[in-house]
C-alpha positions as CSV (number, residue, x, y, z in Angstrom):
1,X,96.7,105.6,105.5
2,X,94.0,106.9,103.8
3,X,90.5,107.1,104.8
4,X,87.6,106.9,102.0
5,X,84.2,109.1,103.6
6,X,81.4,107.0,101.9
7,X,78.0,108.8,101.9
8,X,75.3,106.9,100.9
9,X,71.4,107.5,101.0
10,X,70.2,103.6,100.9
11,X,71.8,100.4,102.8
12,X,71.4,98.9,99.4
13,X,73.9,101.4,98.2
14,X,76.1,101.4,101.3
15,X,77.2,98.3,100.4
16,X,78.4,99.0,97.1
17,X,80.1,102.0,98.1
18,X,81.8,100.1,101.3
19,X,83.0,97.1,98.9
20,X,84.2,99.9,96.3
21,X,85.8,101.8,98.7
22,X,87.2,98.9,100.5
23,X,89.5,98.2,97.3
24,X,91.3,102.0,97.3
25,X,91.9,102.7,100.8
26,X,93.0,101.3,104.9
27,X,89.9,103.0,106.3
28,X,86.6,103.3,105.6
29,X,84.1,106.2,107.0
30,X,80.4,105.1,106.8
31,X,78.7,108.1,106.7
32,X,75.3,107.7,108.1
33,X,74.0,111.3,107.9
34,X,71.8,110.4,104.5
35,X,70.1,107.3,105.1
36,X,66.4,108.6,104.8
37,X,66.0,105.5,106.6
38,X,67.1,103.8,110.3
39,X,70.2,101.6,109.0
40,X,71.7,98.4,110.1
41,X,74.8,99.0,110.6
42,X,75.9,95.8,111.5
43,X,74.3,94.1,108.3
44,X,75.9,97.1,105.8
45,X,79.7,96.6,107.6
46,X,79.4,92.5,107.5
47,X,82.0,91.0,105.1
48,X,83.8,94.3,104.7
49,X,87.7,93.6,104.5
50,X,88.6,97.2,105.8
51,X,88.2,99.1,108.9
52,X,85.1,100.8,109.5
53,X,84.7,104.3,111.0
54,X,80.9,105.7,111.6
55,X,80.3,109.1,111.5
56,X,76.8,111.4,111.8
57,X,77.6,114.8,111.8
58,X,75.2,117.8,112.7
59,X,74.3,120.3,110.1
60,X,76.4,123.1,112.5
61,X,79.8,120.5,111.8
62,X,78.9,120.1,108.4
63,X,76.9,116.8,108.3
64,X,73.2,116.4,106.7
65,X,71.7,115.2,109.7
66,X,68.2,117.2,110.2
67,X,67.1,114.4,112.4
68,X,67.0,115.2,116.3
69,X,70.1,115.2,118.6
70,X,67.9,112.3,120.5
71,X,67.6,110.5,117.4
72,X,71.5,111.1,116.3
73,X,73.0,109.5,119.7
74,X,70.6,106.4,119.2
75,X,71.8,106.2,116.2
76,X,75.1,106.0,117.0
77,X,74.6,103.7,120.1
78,X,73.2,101.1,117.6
79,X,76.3,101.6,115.4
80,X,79.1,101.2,118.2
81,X,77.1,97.8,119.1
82,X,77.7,96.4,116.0
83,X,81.3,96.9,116.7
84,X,83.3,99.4,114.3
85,X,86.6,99.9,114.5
86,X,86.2,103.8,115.2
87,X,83.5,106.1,116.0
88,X,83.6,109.8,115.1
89,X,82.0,111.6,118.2
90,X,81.7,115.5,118.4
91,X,83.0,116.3,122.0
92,X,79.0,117.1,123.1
93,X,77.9,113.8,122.1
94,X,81.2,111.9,123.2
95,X,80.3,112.9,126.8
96,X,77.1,111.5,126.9
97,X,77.7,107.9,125.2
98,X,80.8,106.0,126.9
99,X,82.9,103.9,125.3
100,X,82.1,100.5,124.0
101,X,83.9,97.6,123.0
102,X,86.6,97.8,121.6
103,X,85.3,100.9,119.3
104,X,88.3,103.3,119.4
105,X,86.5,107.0,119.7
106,X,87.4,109.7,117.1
107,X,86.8,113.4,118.8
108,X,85.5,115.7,116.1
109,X,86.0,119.3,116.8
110,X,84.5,121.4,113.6
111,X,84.5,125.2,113.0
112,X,82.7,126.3,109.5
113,X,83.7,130.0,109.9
114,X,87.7,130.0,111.2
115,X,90.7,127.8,112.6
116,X,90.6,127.6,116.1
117,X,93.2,129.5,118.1
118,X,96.5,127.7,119.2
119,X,94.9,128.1,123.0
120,X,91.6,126.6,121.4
121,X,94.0,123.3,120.0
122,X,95.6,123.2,123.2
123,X,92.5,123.1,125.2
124,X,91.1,120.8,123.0
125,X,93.7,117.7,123.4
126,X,92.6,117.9,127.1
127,X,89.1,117.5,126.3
128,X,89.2,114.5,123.8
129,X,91.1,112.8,127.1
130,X,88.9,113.4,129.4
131,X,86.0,111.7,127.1
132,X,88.2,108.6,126.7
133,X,89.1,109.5,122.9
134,X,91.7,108.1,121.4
135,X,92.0,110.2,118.0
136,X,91.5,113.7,117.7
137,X,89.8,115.3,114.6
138,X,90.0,119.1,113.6
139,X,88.0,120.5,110.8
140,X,88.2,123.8,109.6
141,X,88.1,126.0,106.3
142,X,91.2,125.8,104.7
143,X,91.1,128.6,101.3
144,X,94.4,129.4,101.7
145,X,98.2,128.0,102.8
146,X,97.9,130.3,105.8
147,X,94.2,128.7,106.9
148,X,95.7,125.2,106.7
149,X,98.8,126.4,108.4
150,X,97.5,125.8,112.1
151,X,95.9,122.6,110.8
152,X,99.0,121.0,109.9
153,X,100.5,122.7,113.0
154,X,97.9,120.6,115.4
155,X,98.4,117.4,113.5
156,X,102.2,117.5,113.3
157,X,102.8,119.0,117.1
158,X,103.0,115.4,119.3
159,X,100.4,115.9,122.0
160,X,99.0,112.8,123.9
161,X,96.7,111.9,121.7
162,X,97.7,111.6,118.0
163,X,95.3,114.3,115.3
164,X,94.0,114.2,112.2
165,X,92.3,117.2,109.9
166,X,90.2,117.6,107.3
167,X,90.8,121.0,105.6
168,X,87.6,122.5,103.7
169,X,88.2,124.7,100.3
170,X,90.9,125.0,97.8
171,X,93.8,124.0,99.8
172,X,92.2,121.0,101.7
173,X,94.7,119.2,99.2
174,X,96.9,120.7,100.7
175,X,96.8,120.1,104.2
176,X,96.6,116.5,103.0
177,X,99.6,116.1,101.3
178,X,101.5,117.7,103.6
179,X,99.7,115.8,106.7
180,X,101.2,112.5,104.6
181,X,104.6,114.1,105.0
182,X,104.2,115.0,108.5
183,X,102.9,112.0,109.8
184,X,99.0,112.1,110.4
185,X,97.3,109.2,111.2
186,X,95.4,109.2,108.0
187,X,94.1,111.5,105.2
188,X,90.4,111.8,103.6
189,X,89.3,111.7,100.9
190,X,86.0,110.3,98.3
191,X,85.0,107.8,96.7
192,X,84.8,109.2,93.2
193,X,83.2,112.8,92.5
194,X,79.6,113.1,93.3
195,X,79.9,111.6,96.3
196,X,82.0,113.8,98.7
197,X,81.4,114.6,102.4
198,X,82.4,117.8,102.2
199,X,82.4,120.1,98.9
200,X,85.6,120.5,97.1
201,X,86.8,117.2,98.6
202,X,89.6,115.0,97.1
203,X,88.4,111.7,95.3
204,X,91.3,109.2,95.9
205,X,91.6,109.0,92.2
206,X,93.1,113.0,92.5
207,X,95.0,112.0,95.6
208,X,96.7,109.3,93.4
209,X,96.8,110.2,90.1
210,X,97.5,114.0,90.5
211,X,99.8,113.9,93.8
212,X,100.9,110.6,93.9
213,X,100.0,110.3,97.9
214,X,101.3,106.9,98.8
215,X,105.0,107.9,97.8
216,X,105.1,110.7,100.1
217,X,107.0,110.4,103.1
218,X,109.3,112.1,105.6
219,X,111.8,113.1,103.3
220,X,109.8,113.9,100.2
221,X,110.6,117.4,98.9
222,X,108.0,119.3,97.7
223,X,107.9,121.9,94.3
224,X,104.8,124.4,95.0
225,X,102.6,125.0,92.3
226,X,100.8,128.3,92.7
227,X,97.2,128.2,91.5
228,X,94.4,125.2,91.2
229,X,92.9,125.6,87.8
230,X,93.0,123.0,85.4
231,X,96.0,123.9,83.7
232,X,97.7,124.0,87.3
233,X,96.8,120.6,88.0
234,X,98.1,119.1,84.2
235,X,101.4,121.1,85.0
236,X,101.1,119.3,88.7
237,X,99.8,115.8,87.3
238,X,103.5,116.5,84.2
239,X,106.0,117.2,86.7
240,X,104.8,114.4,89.1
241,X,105.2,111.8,86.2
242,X,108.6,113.1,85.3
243,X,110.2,113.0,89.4
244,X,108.6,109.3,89.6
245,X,109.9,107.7,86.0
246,X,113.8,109.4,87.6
247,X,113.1,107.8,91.0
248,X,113.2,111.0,92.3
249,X,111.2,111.9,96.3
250,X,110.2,114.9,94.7
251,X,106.3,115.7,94.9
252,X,104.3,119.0,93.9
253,X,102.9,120.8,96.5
254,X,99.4,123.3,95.7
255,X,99.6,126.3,97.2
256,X,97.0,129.1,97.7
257,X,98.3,132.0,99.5
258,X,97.0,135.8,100.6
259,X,100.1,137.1,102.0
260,X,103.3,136.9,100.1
261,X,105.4,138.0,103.3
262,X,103.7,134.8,105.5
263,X,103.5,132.3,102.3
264,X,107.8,132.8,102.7
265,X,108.2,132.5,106.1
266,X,105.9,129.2,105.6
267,X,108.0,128.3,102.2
268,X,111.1,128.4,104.6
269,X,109.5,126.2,107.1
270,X,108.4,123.4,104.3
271,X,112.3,124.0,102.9
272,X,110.6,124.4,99.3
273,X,112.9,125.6,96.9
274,X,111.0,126.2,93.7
275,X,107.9,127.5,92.8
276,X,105.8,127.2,89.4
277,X,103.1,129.9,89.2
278,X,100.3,129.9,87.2
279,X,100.3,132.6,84.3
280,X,97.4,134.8,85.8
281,X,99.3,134.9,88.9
282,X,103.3,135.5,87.9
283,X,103.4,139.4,88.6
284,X,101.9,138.9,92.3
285,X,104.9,136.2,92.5
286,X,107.1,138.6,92.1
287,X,107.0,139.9,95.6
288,X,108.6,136.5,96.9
289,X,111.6,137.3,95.0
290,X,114.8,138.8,96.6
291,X,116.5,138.9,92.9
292,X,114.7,139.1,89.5
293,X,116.3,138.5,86.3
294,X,115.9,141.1,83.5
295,X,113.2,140.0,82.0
296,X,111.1,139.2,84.8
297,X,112.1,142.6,85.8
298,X,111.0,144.4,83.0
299,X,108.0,142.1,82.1
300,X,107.1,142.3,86.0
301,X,105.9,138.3,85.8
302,X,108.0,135.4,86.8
303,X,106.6,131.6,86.5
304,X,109.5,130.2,87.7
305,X,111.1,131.0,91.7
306,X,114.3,129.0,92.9
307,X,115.6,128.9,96.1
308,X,120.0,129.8,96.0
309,X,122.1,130.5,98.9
310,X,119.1,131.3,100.6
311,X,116.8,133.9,98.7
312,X,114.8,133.6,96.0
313,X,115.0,134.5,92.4
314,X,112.9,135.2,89.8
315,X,112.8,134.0,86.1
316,X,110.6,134.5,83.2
317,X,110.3,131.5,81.1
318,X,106.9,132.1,79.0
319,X,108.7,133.9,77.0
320,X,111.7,131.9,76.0
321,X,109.3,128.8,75.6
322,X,107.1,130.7,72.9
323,X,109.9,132.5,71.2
324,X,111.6,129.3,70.7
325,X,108.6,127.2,69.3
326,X,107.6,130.9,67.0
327,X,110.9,130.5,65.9
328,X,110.7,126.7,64.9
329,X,107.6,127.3,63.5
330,X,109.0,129.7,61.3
331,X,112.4,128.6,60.2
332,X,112.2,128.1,56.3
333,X,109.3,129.8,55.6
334,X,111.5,132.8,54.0
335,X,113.9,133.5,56.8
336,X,117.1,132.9,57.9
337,X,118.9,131.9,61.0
338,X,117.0,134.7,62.3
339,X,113.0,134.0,61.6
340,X,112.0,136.7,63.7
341,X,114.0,139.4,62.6
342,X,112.2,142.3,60.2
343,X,108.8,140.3,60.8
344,X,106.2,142.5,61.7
345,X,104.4,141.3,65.4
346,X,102.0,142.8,67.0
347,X,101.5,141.6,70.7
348,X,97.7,142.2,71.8
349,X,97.8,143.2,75.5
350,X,99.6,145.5,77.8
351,X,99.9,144.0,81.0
352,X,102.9,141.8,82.1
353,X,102.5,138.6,79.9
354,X,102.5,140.9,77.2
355,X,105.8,142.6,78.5
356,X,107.2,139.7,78.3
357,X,106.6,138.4,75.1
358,X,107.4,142.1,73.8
359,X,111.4,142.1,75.9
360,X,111.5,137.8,74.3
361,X,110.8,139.0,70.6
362,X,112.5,142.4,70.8
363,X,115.5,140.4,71.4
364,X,115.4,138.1,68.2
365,X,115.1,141.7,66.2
366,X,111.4,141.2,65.5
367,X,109.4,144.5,64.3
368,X,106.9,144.9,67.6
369,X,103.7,146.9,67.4
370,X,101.4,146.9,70.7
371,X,97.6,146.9,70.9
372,X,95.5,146.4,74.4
373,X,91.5,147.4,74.8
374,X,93.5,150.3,77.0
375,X,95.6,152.6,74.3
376,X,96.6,154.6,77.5
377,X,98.4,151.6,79.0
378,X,100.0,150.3,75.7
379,X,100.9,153.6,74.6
380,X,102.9,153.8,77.8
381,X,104.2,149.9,77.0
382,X,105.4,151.0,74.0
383,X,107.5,153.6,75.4
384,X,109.0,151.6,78.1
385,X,110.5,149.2,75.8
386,X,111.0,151.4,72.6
387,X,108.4,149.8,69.7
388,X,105.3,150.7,68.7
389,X,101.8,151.6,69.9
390,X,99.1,151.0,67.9
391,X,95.6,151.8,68.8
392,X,92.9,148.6,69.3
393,X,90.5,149.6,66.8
394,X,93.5,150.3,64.3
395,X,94.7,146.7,64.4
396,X,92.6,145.4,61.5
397,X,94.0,148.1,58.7
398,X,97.7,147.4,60.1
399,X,100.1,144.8,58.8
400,X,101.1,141.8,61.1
401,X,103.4,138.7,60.0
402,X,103.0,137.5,63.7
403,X,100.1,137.9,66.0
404,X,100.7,136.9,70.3
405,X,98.0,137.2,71.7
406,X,98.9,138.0,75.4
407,X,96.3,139.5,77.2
408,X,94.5,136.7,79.4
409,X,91.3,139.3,79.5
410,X,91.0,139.9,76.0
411,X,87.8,137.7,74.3
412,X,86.9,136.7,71.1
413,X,83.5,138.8,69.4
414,X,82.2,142.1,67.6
415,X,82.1,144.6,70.1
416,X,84.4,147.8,70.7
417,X,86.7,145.7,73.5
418,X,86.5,142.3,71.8
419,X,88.9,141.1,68.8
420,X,86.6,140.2,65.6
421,X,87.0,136.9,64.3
422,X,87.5,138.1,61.0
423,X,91.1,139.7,62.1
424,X,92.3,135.9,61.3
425,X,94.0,135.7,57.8
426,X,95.9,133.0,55.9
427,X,98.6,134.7,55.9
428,X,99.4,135.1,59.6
429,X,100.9,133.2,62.4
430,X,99.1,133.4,65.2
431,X,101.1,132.3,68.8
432,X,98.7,132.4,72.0
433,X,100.1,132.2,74.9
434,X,97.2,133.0,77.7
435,X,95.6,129.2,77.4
436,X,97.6,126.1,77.5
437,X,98.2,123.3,76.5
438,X,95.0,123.6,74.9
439,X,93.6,125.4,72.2
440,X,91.8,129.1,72.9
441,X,88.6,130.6,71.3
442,X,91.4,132.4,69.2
443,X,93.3,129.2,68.2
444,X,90.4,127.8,67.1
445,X,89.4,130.5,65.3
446,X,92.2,131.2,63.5
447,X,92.6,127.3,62.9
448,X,89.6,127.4,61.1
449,X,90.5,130.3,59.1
450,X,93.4,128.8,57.9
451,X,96.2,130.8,59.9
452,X,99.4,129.5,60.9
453,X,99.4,127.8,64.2
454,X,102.1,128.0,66.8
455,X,101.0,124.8,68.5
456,X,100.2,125.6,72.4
457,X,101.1,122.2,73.6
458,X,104.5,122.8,71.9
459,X,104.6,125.8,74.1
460,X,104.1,123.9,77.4
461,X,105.8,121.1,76.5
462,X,109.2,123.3,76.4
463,X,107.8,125.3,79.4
464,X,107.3,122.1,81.1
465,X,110.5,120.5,80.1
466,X,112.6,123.7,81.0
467,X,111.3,123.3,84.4
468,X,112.0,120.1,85.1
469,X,116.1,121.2,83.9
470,X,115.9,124.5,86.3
471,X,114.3,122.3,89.3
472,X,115.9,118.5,88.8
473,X,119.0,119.1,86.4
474,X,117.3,116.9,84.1
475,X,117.1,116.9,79.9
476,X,113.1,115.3,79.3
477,X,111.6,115.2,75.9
478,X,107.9,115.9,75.2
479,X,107.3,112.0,75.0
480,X,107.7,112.4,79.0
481,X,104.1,114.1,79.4
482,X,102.4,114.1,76.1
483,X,100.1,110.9,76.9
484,X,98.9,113.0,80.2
485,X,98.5,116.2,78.0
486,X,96.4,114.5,75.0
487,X,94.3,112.4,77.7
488,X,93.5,115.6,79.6
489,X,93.0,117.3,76.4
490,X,90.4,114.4,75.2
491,X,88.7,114.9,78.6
492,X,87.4,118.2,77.5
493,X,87.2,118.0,74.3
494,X,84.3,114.8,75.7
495,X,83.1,117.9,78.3
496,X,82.2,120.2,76.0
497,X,80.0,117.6,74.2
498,X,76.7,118.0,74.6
499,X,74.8,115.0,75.9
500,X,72.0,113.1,73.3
C-alpha cells in the first residue's frame, strides 16, 4: 500500500487534497498540524472512498504543531470520535488517550538527530503493546544507505506488532522501495511537490513514474544507481522503462553511501549485482571492486560494477560511449576507417574522467594533448600515459581538431581558471562529456559559435543502452528512452524560463 500525507492549512482545502489524494493511493494521512483553525474532522473525512489516518505531530517529531500539548490531545480526541481508520499517536500521548472505536492506533516513535539503537527498537515493540497500538511507526534521518539500514532492519524483522518507517533525507527513497520489497505495511509519500510532510519527501508521482513502486515485490531484483541528481534519476527513470517494456522484475535501487566497506556488506545482503555510478562519483566506486579492467585501472573511474562468481568488477564505459559517437560523428569528414587517427585532441582536465577519455582516444591513434587549470597534475597525466602536456593558458595558440572537455570542475568565463568563450571555432569538434544528456554552458556555446557537436544525448543513449546489454543481455535502441530523455530535457529547458 501506499500512504499519501496530506497537509493542508484550511478544511476547504482538506477536502480537495483528501479527494485528490484519494485517487493515487490505499491510505490517506490527514495531517492536522496546519489548520490555523479547530477542524471538523468528521465533516473533512465524509464521502472520502479511502482510509483515513490522522496525525498532529509536535515540532520536536517534526510536525508544525505550536499549539499546546492540551490543545493537541483535544484535538485528537475529537478526531478519533469521528471514527478514522488509524490514528498516529507518539508513545506520550498514546498513554494518556485510550483507544476508541474501532480506530486502529499508529505508535510514532521520531528521532531528528540519529536512528535509534537495535536495544532502542527492541524496547520500543514492547511499548507500542502496552499502549494497545496496533502499528508501529519509526522515523529517523535517513542521508545515507547505512542510516536507513536499521530502518529497513525494524520494518522487515517480524516482531508482534507489524512497522512502518518514514526515512528523512536523500535516501528516504530508498528505505521506501526497499520497505515495498520487504514487506511493510505501507510506504509515504505526497501529494504532489509543495505539499510534503517532511522535506525531501517523495510525491507519488516520483514513487511511480521514476521507481515504478507498485511492481515491486518479494522477488524484484534491484540495479543500484549511485548518486540522486538529476541526471541519476533520468538514467534511473531509462533503465526502469527498458526492464518493464522486457517484462523483466528488475527495479533501480538509489543508493547514497559513506562507507564503501559497509555499502558491500549491505550490497551482499540486498543480493545486488550491478551498480551504475554517477560520473562525479566513479573513482570513489572504485573501492567496491575486487577486479578492475584496464581502463578503469588506469583512468581510476568505473561507471559500471557487476557482480561474477562472487566479487565485483570494475568497467569503464564513458569512454567507449564517447569515442564511438566522436567517431560517428566524424566518419567522412576526411578520414578513414580510422577518424580519430592523426587528429589532433586536446582533453581539458586531469583528473579520472579525463584519464579516461585520454586511455579511449589513445587507442583509436588520436594525437592527445592535455590541459587542466593544474599544469602540475596534467603534466604528470601526460607522463603516465605518454602524450602531451600543454599548459592552460597555452590552449588558445595551440591546434586542436577535437576538443573533450572532461573536467566536471572546469567553467565557462574570462578569468585565469575559466575557458574563454571565444576558444570555440568553426572548425572544431567539440565532445563534452561532464553533463548529460543535456547540453553544457560549453555545448551551448560552441553551438552557437558554429562548432561541431558531438551530440550528448547520443553519448547517453549508447551509455545507457550498453548498460542495459552488460546488466540484462539485452540489444535496445535509443527509441527505448528517447521520449523520457526529450521530455526531461523540455522540462528544463521550461525551468530555466523566466516567468512573465
Amino acid at each position: 500500500m501506499i500512504c499519501i500525507s496530506v497537509t493542508p492549512v484550511s478544511r476547504t482545502f482538506a477536502k480537495v487534497d483528501l479527494l485528490n489524494a484519494s485517487f493515487q493511493c490505499d491510505l490517506i494521512e490527514l495531517c492536522l498540524d496546519r489548520l490555523v483553525k479547530e477542524p471538523d474532522v468528521k465533516d473533512m473525512i465524509d464521502g472520502i472512498s479511502k482510509p483515513i489516518m490522522i496525525s498532529c505531530r509536535r515540532k520536536e517529531d517534526g510536525g508544525q504543531f505550536d499549539g499546546t500539548d492540551e490543545e493537541r490531545m483535544m484535538l485528537m480526541r475529537q478526531a478519533i470520535v469521528a471514527g478514522p481508520a488509524y490514528v498516529e499517536l507518539d508513545y506520550a500521548t498514546a498513554q494518556l488517550i485510550p483507544r476508541f472505536g474501532q480506530t486502529k492506533r499508529v505508535i510514532n516513535y521520531t528521532s531528528l538527530n540519529r536512528p535509534f539503537s537495535q536495544a532502542d527498537i527492541e524496547e520500543i515493540f514492547k511499548e507500542a503493546k502496552q499502549v494497545k497500538g496496533d502499528v508501529v511507526k519509526f522515523t529517523w534521518p535517513t542521508p545515507t544507505l547505512e542510516a536507513a539500514w536499521p530502518l529497513l532492519a525494524a520494518v522487515a524483522k517480524k516482531h508482534d506488532l507489524p512497522a512502518v518507517g518514514l526515512g528523512l533525507g536523500k535516501a528516504g527513497v530508498t528505505f521506501s522501495l526497499l520497505g515495498r520489497k520487504y514487506g511493510s505495511p505501507w510506504l509515504y509519500a505526497a501529494l504532489e511537490k509543495g505539499m510534503e510532510a517532511y522535506d525531501g519527501q517523495s510525491t507519488v508521482s516520483e514513487l511511480d513514474d521514476i521507481y515504478g513502486w507498485r511492481e515491486i515485490n518479494g522477488q524484484t531484483a534491484f540495479v543500484g544507481v549511485v548518486g540522486m541528481g538529476q541526471s541519476e534519476i533520468v538514467t534511473s527513470r531509462c533503465l526502469n522503462s527498458v526492464f518493464k517494456t522486457h517484462g523483466l522484475n528488475v527495479r533501480c535501487l538509489p543508493l547514497m553511501s559513506e562507507k564503501m566497506d559497509k555499502l558491500k556488506q549491505m550490497l551482499d545482503s540486498l543480493k545486488i549485482n550491478a551498480i551504475v555510478t554517477s560520473r562525479d562519483l566513479g573513482d570513489d566506486m572504485l573501492a567496491l571492486a575486487d577486479e578492475q579492467e584496464e581502463s578503469a585501472n588506469l583512468g581510476q573511474y568505473s561507471d559500471l560494477l557487476l557482480r561474477k562468481g562472487g566479487s565485483w568488477h570494475a568497467y569503464n564505459s564513458i569512454w567507449r560511449s564517447a569515442v564511438r559517437v566522436l567517431e560517428k560523428t566524424l566518419t567522412g569528414v576526411g578520414t578513414d576507417k580510422r577518424p580519430l587517427e592523426k587528429q589532433n585532441v586536446i582533453v581539458l582536465g586531469s583528473g579520472s574522467l579525463a584519464k579516461s577519455m585520454i586511455y579511449g582516444i589513445g587507442k583509436r591513434k588520436g594525437l592527445v594533448s592535455v590541459a587542466s587549470t593544474d599544469d602540475k597534475r596534467s603534466a604528470e597525466v601526460a607522463t603516465q600515459f605518454g602524450v602531451r602536456a600543454v599548459s592552460f593558458q597555452n590552449i588558445y595558440n595551440t591546434l586542436s581538431d577535437v576538443v573533450v572537455i572532461a573536467d566536471p570542475n572546469l567553467r565557462i568565463g574570462t578569468h585565469k581558471t575559466e575557458l574563454n568563450p571565444s576558444y570555440f571555432q568553426s572548425r572544431m569538434t567539440i565532445c563534452d562529456v561532464t553533463e548529460m544528456p543535456g547540453d553544457s554552458p560549453f555545448v551551448a556555446e560552441a553551438r552557437g559559435r558554429g562548432s561541431r557537436i558531438i551530440e550528448p544525448r547520443e553519448i547517453y543513449f549508447d551509455q545507457i543502452a550498453a548498460y542495459i546489454k552488460s546488466i540484462t543481455g539485452k540489444d535496445v535502441g535509443p527509441e527505448a528512452f528517447e521520449s523520457i530523455v526529450a521530455a526531461e530535457l523540455a522540462a528544463q529547458a521550461a525551468a530555466r524560463v523566466p516567468a512573465l
